[in-house]
C-alpha positions in Angstrom: 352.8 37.7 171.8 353.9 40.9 169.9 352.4 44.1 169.9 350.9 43.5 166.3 349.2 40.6 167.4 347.5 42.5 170.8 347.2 45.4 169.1 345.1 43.2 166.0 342.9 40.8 168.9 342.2 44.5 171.5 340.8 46.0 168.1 339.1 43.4 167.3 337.7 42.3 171.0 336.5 45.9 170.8 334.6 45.6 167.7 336.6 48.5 166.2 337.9 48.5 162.4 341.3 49.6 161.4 339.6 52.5 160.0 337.7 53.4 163.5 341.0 53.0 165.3 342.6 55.5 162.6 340.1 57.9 163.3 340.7 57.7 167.0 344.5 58.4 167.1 344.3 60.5 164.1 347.0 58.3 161.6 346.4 56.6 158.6 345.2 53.2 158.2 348.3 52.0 156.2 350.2 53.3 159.8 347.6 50.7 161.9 348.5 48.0 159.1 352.0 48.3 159.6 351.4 48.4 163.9 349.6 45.7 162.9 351.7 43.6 160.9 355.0 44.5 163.1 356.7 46.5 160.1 356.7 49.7 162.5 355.8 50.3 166.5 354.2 53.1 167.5 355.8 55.9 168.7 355.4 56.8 172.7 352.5 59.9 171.8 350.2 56.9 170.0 351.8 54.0 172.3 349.9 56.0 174.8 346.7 56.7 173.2 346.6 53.4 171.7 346.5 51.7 175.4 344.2 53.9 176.3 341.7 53.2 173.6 342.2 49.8 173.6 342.1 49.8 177.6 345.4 48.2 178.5 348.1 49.6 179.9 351.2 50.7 177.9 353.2 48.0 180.7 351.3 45.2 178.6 351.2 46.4 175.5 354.6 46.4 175.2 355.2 43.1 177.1 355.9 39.8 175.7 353.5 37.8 177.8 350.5 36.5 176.3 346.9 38.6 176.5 344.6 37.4 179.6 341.4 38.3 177.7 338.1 36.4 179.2 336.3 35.6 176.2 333.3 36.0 178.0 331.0 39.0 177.4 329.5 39.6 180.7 328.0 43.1 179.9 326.2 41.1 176.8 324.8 38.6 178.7 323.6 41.2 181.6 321.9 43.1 178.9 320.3 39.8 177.5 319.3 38.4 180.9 317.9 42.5 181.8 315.9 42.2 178.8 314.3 38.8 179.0 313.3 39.5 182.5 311.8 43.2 181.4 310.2 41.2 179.1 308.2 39.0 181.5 307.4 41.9 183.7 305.7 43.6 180.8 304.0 40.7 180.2 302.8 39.6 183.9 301.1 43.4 183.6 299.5 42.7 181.0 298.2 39.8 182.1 297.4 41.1 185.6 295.8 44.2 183.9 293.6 41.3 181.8 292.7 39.1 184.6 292.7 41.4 187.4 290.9 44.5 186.7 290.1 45.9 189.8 292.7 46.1 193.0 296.3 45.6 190.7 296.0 49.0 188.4 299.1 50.4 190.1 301.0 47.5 191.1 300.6 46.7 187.3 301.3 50.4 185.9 304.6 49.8 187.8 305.3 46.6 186.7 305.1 47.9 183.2 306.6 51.0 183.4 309.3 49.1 185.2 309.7 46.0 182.6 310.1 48.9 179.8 312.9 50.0 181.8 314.6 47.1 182.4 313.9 46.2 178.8 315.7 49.0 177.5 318.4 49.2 179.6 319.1 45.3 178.7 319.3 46.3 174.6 321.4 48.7 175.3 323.7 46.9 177.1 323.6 44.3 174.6 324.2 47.0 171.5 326.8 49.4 173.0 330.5 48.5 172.0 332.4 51.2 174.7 333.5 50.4 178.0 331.1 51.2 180.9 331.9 49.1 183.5 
């Protein structure tokens, strides 16, 4: 695979645009097009900076072998998974806090406060596009 070709899928797989990627190394977008269509490489400053946004080394950038990219979103499904089960922990305090009035009021002020947690940590896994693990 050429480096037009990674450069084009990393970008992508990364959600950035060609503009976004500009903005980040500080070149044009008609410079990313031509990266991107194989007309010019980049030189060893933006080869550099490039890897490093796109979180690769320069080694396989520049290599001919084929990207090993697991299609899989793992941090996307954590957050989803996080979410859901947030979800049912609000909801088993609610229903606790209906139901069982008396001897469960902290138990269930945790499990609330705790399911809003977990709940918001799960969206934003599933909504932020940088690298955090």
């Amino acid at each position: 695979m050429d480096i037009g070709k990674k450069i084009i899928t990393l970008r992508q797989r990364r959600g950035l645009s060609q503009n976004e990627l500009r903005e980040k190394l500080g070149v044009s977008r008609q410079t990313i097009s031509k990266w991107e269509n194989g007309q010019v490489l980049p030189d060893a400053y933006n080869l550099k900076a490039l890897a490093k946004i796109l979180d690769i080394s320069v080694d396989d950038l520049l290599s001919d072998e084929e990207l090993n990219i697991d299609k899989t979103d793992h941090k996307k499904i954590l957050g989803y998974i996080l979410l859901v089960f947030g979800l049912l922990l609000i909801l088993i305090a609610i229903i606790t806090g209906i139901f069982f009035k008396d001897g469960l009021v902290p138990l269930t002020r945790f499990a609330a406060v705790f399911g809003i947690f977990i709940s918001a940590f799960g969206t934003f896994l599933i909504f932020y596009k940088g690298k955090l693990f």
